[in-house]
C-alpha positions in Angstrom: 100.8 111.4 76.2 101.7 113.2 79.6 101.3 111.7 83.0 98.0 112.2 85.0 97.3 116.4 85.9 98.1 117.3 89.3 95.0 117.2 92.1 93.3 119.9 92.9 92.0 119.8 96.0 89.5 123.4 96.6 89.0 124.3 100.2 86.8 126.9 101.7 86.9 129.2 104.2 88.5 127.2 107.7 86.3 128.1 111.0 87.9 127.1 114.2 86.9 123.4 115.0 88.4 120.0 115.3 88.1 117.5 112.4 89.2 113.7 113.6 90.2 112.6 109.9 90.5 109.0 109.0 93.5 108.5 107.1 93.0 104.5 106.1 95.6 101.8 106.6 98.4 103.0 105.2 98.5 104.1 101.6 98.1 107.8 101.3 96.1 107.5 97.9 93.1 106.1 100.0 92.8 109.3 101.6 89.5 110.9 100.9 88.4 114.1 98.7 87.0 115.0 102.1 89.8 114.1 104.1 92.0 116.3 101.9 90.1 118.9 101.8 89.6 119.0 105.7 93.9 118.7 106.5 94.5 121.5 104.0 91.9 123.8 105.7 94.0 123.1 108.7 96.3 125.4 110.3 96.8 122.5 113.2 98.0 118.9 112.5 97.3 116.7 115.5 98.4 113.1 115.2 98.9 110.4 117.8 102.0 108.7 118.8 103.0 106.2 121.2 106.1 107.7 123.0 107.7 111.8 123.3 109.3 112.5 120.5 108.7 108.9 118.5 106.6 109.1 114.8 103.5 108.8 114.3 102.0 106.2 111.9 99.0 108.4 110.9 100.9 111.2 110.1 103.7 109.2 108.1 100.5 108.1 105.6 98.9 111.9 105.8 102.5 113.3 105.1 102.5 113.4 101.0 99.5 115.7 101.9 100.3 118.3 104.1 101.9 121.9 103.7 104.6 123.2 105.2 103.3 126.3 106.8 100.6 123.6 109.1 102.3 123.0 112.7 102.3 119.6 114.2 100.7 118.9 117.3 101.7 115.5 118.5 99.6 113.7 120.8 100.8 111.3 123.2 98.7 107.6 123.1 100.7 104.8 125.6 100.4 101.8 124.4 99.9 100.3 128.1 96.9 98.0 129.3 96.8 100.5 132.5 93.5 102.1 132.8 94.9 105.3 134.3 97.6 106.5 131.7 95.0 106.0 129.1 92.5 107.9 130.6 94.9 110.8 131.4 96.0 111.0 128.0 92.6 110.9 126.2 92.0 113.5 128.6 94.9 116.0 128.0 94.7 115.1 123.9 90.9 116.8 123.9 92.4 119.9 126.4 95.3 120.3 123.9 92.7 120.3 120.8 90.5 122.6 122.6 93.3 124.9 123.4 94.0 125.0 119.8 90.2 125.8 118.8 89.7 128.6 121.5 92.5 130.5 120.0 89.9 130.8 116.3 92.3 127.8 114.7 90.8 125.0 112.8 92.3 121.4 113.7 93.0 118.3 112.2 93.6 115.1 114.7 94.8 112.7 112.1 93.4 108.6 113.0 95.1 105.9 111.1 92.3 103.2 109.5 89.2 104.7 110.2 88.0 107.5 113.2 85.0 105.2 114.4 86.0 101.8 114.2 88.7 100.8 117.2 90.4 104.0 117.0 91.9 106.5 119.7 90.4 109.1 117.8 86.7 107.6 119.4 87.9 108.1 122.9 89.1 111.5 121.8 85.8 112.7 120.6 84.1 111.0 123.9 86.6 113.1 125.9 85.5 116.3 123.7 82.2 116.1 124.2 82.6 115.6 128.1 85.1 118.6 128.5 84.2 121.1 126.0 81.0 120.2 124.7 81.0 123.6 123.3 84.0 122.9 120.9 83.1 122.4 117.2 83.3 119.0 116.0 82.9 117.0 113.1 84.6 113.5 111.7 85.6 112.3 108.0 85.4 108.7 107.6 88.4 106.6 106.4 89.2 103.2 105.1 89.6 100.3 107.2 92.4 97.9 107.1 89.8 95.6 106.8 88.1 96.6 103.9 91.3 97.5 102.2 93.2 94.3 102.9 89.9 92.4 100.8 89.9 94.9 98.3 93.9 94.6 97.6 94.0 90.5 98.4 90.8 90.2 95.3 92.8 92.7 92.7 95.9 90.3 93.3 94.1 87.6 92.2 92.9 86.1 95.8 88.9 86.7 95.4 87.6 87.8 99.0 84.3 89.4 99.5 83.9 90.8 103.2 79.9 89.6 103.2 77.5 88.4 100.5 73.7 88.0 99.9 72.3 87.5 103.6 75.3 86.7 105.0 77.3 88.7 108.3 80.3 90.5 109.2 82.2 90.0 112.2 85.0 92.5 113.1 86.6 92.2 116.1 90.1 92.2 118.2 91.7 88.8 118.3 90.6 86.6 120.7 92.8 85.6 123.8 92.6 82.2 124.4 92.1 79.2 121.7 88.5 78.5 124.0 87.5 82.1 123.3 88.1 81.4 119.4 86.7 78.1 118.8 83.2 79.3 120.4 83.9 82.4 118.7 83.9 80.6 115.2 81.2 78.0 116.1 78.4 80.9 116.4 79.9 82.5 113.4 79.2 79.6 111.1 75.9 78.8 112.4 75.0 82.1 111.5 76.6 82.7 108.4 79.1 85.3 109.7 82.8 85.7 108.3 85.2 86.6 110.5 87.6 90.0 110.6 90.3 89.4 113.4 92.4 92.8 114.3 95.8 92.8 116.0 96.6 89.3 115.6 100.2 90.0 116.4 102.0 87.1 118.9 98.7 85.1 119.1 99.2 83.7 114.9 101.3 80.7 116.0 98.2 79.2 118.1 95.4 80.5 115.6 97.1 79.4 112.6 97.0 75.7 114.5 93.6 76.0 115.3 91.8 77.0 111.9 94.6 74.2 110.3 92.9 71.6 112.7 89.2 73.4 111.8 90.0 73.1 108.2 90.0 76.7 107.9 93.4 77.5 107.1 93.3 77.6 103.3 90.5 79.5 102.5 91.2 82.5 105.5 93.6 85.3 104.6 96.1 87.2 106.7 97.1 90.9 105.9 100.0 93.0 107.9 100.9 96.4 107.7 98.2 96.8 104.7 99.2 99.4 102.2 102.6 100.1 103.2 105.6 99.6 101.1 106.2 96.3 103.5 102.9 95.2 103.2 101.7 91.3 103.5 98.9 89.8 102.1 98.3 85.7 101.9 96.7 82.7 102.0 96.9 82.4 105.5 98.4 78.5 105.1 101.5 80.2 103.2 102.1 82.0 106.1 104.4 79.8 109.1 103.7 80.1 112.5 105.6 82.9 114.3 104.9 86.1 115.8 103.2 89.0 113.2 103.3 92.7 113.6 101.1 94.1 115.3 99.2 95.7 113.3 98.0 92.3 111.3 94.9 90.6 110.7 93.0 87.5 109.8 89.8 87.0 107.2 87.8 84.3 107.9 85.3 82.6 105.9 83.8 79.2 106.8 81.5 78.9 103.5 79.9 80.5 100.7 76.4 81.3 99.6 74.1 78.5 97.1 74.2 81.4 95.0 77.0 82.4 93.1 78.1 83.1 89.3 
């Protein structure tokens, strides 16, 4: 018995336009039929990265699935907390998109995770719409980290529903400051809420000592660099204190619904 038949992906006729495609967390087989369809119809690749000439992590997952013939457009995002360089470089990323759309060419600006949920690609559309409002737009959705970090940690044999029954969903970037967390966790368990924490990076060796002091440390799960071939996902008390990569995060859940089989 032979190995599964190649995909065929069918694509239509391309207008000019920009597409901000969500490309997930990192495994290129959580790409969506419509993201597929929507980089093949591209003549234009446009991906972010963080410095001239570096890689870009959104176009490293895209890159099983794109052609040859597509040029690259990379797009410079600095990571700096500086308002100014930000703003000048959502600005020029929409100008170079629409430069790319006036000349008839349909575009693809690639967004690691997903395009509407902390992503540049949001300020990229904001910037769109401000500075050519006229400029055909439209946005495939992708997979959070989030959602694929639960969905991976449960098929490993770690069970982790995001939300159950009546209960909430909290995702948000890691706190700051231990103060900011332990009022942050007190309103989520009055109301039920578990807890998504983003870009937990340099701040685990403090939160891992708070939830272990909150009794929260067993039953929360950490995920880093989800579906790459370095990828991390544990009980969060397996993992020591230390600084994580970046581009980590932290499940929280502080109890469980009466309800369950």
């Amino acid at each position: 018995m032979g190995g599964p038949a190649p995909l065929q992906i069918s694509v239509g006729a391309a207008t000019a336009g920009v597409t901000l495609v969500g490309v997930g967390p990192g495994d290129p087989e959580l790409l969506t039929v419509a993201a597929l369809r929507a980089i093949r119809a591209a003549a234009v690749v446009a991906y972010p990265v963080a410095q001239s000439g570096g890689d870009g992590m959104a176009a490293a997952i895209a890159a099983p699935w794109l052609l040859a013939e597509q040029r690259r457009l990379p797009l410079l995002f600095p990571m700096v907390a500086e308002a100014p360089p930000r703003i000048a470089a959502w600005h020029a990323a929409a100008d170079a998109l629409a430069v790319e759309v006036a000349a008839g060419l349909p575009v693809v600006l690639l967004c690691e995770g997903d395009v509407s949920l902390f992503a540049s690609s949001s300020y990229v559309l904001l910037a769109l719409r401000q500075r050519h409002p006229h400029c055909p737009l439209r946005l495939v959705a992708g997979v959070p980290a989030v959602c694929a970090a639960a969905a991976t940690a449960s098929a490993g044999g770690i069970p982790w529903p995001l939300a159950l029954q009546s209960e909430g969903l909290l995702i948000r970037p890691t706190p700051e400051t231990a103060g900011e967390l332990e009022h942050l966790l007190d309103q989520a368990a009055a109301t039920a809420t578990n807890v998504a924490l983003l870009k937990l990076g340099q701040r685990w060796p403090w939160v891992r000592s708070l939830l272990d002091r909150r009794g929260l440390l067993e039953g929360a799960l950490l995920a880093q660099r989800v579906g790459w071939p370095d990828q991390l996902l544990a009980p969060a008390s397996a993992v020591p204190s230390g600084e994580r990569a970046y581009f980590s995060l932290l499940l929280i859940r502080q109890g469980w619904p009466a309800v369950l089989p």
